[in-house]
N, C-alpha and C positions, 0 to 999 in steps of 0.2 A: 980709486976704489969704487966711488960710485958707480962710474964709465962699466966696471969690471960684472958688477950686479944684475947692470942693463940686461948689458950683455948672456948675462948667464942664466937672466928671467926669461929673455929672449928664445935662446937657446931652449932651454926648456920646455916653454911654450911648442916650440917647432918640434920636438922630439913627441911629445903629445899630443898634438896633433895630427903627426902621422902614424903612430901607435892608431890613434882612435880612426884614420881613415885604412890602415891596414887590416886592422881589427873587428871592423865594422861589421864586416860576413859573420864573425862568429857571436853575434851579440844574442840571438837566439837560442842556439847550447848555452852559451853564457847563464844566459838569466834561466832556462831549463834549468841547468847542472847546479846551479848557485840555489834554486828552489827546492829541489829532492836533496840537495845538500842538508840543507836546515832540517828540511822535514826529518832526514833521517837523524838526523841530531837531535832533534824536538822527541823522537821516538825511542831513543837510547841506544844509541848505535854507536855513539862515541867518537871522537875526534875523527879518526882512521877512518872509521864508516862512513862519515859523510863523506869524507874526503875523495872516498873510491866510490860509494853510490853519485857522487853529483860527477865525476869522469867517466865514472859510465853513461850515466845518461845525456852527459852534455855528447860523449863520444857519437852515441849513440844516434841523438837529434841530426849530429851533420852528417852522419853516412844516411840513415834515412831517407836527407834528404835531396842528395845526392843521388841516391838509385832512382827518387822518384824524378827526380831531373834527368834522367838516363831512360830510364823506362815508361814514362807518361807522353801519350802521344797527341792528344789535342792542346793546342798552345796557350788555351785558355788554362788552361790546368796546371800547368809549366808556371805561366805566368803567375796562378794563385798559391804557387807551390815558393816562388821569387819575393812575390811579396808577403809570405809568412815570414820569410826572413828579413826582409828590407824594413819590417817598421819597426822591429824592437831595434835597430839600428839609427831609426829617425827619432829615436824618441832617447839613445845613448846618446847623439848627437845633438839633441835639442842639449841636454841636462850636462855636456861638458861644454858646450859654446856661453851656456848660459853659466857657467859656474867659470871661467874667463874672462867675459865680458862686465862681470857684475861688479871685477875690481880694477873698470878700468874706464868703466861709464857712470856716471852717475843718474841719468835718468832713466828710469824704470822703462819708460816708450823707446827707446834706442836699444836696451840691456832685448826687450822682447822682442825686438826688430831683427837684431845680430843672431838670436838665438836659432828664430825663425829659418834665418838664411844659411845658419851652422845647421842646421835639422835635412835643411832640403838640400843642400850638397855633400854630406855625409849620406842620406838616403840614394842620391843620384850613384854616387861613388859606388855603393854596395849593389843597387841594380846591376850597375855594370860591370862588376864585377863575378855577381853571380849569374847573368847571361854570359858570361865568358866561358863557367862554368858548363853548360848546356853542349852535351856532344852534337856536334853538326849532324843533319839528314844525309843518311846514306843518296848518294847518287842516284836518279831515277825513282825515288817512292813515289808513291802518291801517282803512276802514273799506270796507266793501265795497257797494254798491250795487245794488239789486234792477233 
């Protein structure tokens, strides 16, 4: 029965983990839509109301930014556009590596180390995955014709 726990902790674990590297793109609607969520709850708008102001808005944030990844033409822009989304993903990814780790390490310098390294490959993950996202340059731009 024990054997069976391991196991099932294990499993777990790996299912959550790939939840949070799948997931990881969306961490910005997330914490957006989870924010005007409240707010609009805070403001009387009621279960329902939140529920559809923080899906509109989270909806919202990722077509955004999406057009802006389709329509932004200096890479520098692209890229500030990549990494608005990429850190509230380093920073989901710090706070689930670290809430893991913390019941399976006991010392604090290891728990922050693991954390550290759950942070930057959850972040790597989402770069690359939202560069993936970036429609390719038309054939011949950028170039000029005599």
């Amino acid at each position: 029965m024990i054997v069976l726990s391991i196991l099932g902790s294990l499993a777990a674990i790996g299912v959550l983990c790939w939840l949070l590297f799948t997931l990881a793109v969306f961490a910005l609607p997330f914490f957006l839509g989870v924010t005007a969520g409240s707010w609009a709850h805070g403001t009387g708008a009621g279960w329902l109301g939140a529920i559809i102001v923080g899906l509109i808005v989270a909806g919202a944030t990722f077509a955004i930014g999406q057009l802006m990844l389709a329509v932004v033409r200096p890479l520098w822009l692209k890229l500030l556009v990549v990494l608005a989304f990429v850190a509230p993903a380093v920073v989901a990814g710090y706070a689930a590596t670290h809430g893991i780790v913390k019941h399976t390490m006991p010392s604090e310098t290891w728990q922050l180390v693991f954390s550290g390294l759950g942070a930057i490959a959850v972040g790597i993950v989402a770069f690359v995955r939202l560069t993936a996202l970036i429609p390719p340059e038309p054939p011949g731009r950028g170039i000029t014709r005599a």
